[in-house]
N, C-alpha and C positions, 0 to 999 in steps of 0.2 A: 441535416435535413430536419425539418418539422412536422409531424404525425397529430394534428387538433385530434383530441381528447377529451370527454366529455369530463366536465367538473364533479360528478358523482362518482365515475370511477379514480378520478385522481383523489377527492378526499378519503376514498373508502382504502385506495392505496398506502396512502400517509398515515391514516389511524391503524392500519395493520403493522405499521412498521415501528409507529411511535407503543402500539400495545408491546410486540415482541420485543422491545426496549425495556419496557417497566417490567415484561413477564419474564426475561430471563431469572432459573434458579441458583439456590446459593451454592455456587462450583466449588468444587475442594483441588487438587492438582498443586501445581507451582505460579506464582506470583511473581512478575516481574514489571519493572519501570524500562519504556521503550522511551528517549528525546533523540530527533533528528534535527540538521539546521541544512536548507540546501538555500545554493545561491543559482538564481538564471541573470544570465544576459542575453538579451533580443541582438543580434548584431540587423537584423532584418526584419520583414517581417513573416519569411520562413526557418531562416535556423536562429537557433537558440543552443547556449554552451550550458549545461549544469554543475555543478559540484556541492554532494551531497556529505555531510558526516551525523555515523549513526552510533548510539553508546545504546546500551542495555545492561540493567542492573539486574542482579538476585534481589529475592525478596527482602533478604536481611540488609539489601545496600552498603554490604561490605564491600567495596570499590565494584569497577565495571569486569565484566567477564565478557563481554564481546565488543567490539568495537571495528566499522568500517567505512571506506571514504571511496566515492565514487563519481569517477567526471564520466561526461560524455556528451555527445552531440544530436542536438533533436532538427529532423527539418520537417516542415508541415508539407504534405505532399496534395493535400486539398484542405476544403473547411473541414473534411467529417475524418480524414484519418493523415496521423503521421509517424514515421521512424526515426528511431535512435540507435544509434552503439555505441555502449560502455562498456568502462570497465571499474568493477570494483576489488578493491585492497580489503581481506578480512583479516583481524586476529581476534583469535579466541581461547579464549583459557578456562580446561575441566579438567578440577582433580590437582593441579599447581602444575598444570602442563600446557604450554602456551602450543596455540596450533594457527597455521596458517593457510589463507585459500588464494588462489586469484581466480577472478569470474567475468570475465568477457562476455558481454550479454547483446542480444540485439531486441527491439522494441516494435511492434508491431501497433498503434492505437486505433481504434474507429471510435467517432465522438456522434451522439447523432441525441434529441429533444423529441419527448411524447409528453404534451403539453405543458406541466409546470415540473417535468420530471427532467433531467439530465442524465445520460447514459453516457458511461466510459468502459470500453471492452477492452485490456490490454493482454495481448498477446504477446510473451516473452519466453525466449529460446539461449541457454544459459550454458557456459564450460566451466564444469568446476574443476579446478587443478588443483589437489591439496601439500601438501609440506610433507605428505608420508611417502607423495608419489602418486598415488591416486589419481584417477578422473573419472567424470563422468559427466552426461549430457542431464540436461532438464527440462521441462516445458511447464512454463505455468501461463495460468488467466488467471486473471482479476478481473471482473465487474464490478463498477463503482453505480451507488444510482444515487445522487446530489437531488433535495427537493428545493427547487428555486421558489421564492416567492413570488406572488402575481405580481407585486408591485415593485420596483426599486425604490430604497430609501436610505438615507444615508448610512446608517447601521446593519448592515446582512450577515448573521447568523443562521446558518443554513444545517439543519440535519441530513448525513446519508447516510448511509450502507455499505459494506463492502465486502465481497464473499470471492476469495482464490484459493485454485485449486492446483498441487503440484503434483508430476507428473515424472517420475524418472524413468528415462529414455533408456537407461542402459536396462536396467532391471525389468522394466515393461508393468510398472503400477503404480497406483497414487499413493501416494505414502506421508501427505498434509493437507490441511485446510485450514485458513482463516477466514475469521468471521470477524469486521469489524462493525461499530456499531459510534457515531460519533458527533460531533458538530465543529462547522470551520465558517470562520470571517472570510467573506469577499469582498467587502467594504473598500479595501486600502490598494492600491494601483501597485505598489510598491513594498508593503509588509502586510503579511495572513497569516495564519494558525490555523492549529489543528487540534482535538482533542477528544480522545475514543477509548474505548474498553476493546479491547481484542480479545478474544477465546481461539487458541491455535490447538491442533489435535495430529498430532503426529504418530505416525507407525513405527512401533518398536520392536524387537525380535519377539517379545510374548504377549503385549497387548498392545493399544494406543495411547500415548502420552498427551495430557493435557498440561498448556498452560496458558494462565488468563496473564492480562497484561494492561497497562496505563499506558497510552501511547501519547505524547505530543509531538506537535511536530512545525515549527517554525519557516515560514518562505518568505525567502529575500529578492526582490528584486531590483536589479541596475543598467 
């Protein structure tokens, strides 16, 4: 759906967003390099299959410490909202001890436009099984806000935002948040990018743990 919006509050939008960009302080915490590559296939034009792989380095980029792969299936149940279930394969290694997860997720989206602004609400509900025996439930949102340009033109580099929040269902509290902050090509029918600063803030047994992060992120499509 499309919400017209006057042009003064969409620039006053953008310049708040593009200032909290330059005004972010100099953070101290742990440093890490996010690269993802996912691939879609349209078999239609409501379902689509993905397969997503994710590496993550330490600061020191002494080899990767976490790495995971994820297929699954998206169907568009209108223009403004669609679902998926996946599943993804984790390993991870802390400490020279390798760990594993399996994650069964389902995907709830609503898509909807308030003038040159793009809205993505994703709604996602998670089982985490881990390799000690463990499980537990999750719920996280993500808000994505993409600022399109008025114009179309061959080259589109687009700044968003992106701010989720996680939710553990067994325990009954939030216990993370990301903040991304970025710019992505919509240009190419077939090949985009990604490329963002993250600040994540997680809940530890005596404080909250921060770590910023370099995210890219490649998409293929065929």
């Amino acid at each position: 759906m499309n919400i017209p919006a006057k042009p003064a509050l969409c620039r006053l939008t953008v310049l708040f967003a593009l200032l909290s960009m330059c005004s972010l302080p100099a953070v101290a915490g742990e440093w890490e390099y996010r690269w993802s590559t996912d691939f879609k296939h349209k078999f239609d034009n409501r379902l689509t299959a993905k397969l997503e792989i994710e590496y993550r380095y330490a600061s020191s980029l002494e080899g990767n410490f976490y790495r995971h792969t994820d297929v699954g299936l998206e169907r568009k149940c209108s223009p403004s909202f669609a679902m998926s279930l996946n599943l993804r394969k984790i390993v991870e290694q802390a400490k020279g001890l390798a760990f594993w997860e399996d994650r069964p997720y389902v995907n709830g989206t609503f898509k909807w436009n308030w003038g040159n602004m793009e809205f993505s609400d994703r709604n996602r509900f998670e089982c985490r099984s881990f390799s000690t025996g463990e499980s537990n439930w999750r719920y996280r949102n993500s808000l994505k806000i993409t600022f399109l340009p008025r114009e179309r033109t061959a080259v589109q580099i687009v700044p968003f935002v992106i701010d989720e929040v996680f939710y553990d269902l067994s325990r009954g509290e939030f216990n993370r948040n990301r903040l991304y902050l970025g710019l992505e090509s919509l240009s190419q029918k077939d090949l985009n990018w990604e490329v963002s600063y993250l600040m994540q803030n997680s809940k530890a047994p005596s404080q909250w743990k921060e770590v910023n992060a370099l995210v890219t992120r490649l998409h293929i499509r065929f």
